[in-house]
Structure formats: C-alpha cells, structure tokens
C-alpha positions in Angstrom: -16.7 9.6 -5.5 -13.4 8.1 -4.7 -12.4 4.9 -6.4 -9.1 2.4 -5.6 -8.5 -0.2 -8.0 -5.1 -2.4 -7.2 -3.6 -4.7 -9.2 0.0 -6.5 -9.8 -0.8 -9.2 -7.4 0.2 -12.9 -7.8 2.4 -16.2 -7.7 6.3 -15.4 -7.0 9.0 -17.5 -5.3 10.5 -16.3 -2.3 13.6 -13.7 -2.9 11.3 -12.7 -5.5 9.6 -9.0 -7.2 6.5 -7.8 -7.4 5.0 -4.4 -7.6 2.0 -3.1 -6.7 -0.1 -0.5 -8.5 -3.3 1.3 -7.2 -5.0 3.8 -9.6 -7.2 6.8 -8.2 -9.9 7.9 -9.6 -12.0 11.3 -8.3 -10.2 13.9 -6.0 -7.2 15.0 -6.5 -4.7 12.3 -5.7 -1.7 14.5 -3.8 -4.3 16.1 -1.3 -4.6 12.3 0.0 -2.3 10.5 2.3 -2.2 7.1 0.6 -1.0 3.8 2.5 -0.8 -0.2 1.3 -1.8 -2.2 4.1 -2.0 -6.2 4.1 -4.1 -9.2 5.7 -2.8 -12.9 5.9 -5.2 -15.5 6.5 -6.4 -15.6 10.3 -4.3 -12.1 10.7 -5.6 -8.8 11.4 -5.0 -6.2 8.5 -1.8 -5.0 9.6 0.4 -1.2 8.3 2.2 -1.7 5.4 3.6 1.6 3.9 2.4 5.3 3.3 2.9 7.8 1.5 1.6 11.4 3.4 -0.1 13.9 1.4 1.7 16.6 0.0 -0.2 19.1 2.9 2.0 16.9 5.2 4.9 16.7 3.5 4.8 13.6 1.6 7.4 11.7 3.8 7.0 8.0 3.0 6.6 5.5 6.2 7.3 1.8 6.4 6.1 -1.4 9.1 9.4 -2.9 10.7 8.9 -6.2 8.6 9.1 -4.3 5.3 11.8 -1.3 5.7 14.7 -1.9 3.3 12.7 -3.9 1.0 9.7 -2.6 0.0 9.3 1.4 -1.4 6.1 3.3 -1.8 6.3 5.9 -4.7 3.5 7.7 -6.4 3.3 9.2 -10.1 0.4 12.2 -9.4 -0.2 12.8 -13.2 -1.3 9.0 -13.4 -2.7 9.2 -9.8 -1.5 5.7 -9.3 0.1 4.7 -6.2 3.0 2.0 -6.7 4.8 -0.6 -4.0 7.8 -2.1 -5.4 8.5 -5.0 -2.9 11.9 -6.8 -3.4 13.5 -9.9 -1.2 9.9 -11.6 -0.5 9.4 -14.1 2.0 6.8 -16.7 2.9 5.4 -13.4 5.7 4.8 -11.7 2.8 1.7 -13.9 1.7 -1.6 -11.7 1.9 -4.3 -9.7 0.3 -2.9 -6.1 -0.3 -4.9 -3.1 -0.1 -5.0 0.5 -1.1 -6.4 3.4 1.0 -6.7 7.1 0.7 -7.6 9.8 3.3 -6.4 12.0 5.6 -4.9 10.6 8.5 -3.6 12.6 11.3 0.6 11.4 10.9 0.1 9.9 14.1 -2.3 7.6 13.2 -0.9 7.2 9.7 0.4 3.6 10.6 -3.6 3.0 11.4 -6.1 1.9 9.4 -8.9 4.3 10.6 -7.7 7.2 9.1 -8.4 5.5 5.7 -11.8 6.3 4.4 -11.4 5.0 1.1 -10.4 1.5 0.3 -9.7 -0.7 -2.8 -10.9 -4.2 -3.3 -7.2 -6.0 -2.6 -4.8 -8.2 -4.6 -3.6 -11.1 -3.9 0.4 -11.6 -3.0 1.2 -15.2 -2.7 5.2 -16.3 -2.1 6.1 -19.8 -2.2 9.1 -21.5 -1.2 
C-alpha cells in the first residue's frame, strides 16, 4: 500500500520560503510520476509541479503561476519528494498536496492520473 505524508507547511510573509516535503512509503518511488498540486479556498485543486517517472524520463513540469519560482526535486534513497517555493505571494495561499501514479505526460498536468494522494499541508502567505 502506497502512503503520502506531506509536511513543511505554514505561516510565511510574502517574498518569503518554504519547502515542501512528501515522503513515500511502499513501491518503489522512481517508477512513480510524482506531482504537488494545490486548493485555495472556494478554488478547484489546480497543477502545481511534477516530477515524471524515470520510465518517462523524469523531466520536471511547472503551472504558469509558479515557473521561475518554485522547483520540484526528489531524493530516491529517501523517497521523499521536495518543492522549494521561493518569492511567495498572497496566490500562493492553499492546502498543498502530494500524488503519485502513472500519468500518461499528457495528462501529467491533471489530477486523474494520480491515484495516490497525501493528506495536504497548509501554505498560508500573509502580506
């Protein structure tokens, strides 16, 4: 059984750090494509960043409203799955999850190819 535990979440002022972690426990972490995705309040869970599995290349992705600030990276001996997010803004605010599977890469950006979720962490940014 697949298990996605987040955490790194919290309080930070805008033009602020955080980083994410996600730590996978079960199959074997490179032969899943992993991807952070987010939900503000009142929004729909929305593509954050992915990494693809190493079958596919492991070429990293990013949403428009991240790229340049936010990088997805992955240690495989630790099977944890990190998201270093620099210059945060007020948009950033939302729970941030973790998912595994195995996404076709044109659905990568889509949450449906996810089977396997973790129970989201908190990102607030104030001004």
């Amino acid at each position: 059984q697949v298990q996605l535990v987040e955490s790194g979440g919290g309080l930070v002022q805008a033009g602020g750090s955080l980083r994410l972690s996600c730590t996978v426990s079960g199959r074997t972490f490179s032969s899943y494509t992993m991807g952070w995705f987010r939900q503000a309040p009142g929004k729909e869970r929305e593509f954050v960043a992915a990494r693809a599995r190493r079958l596919n290349g492991g070429s990293t992705y990013y949403a428009d409203s991240v790229q340049g600030r936010f990088t997805v990276s992955a240690d495989n001996t630790q099977k944890t799955l990190y998201l270093e997010m620099n210059s945060l803004n007020l948009d950033d605010t939302a729970v941030y999850y973790c998912a595994a599977g195995v996404p076709a890469l044109g659905s990568i950006r889509t949450s449906r190819g996810y089977a396997h979720w973790g129970q989201g962490t908190q990102v607030t940014v104030s001004s």
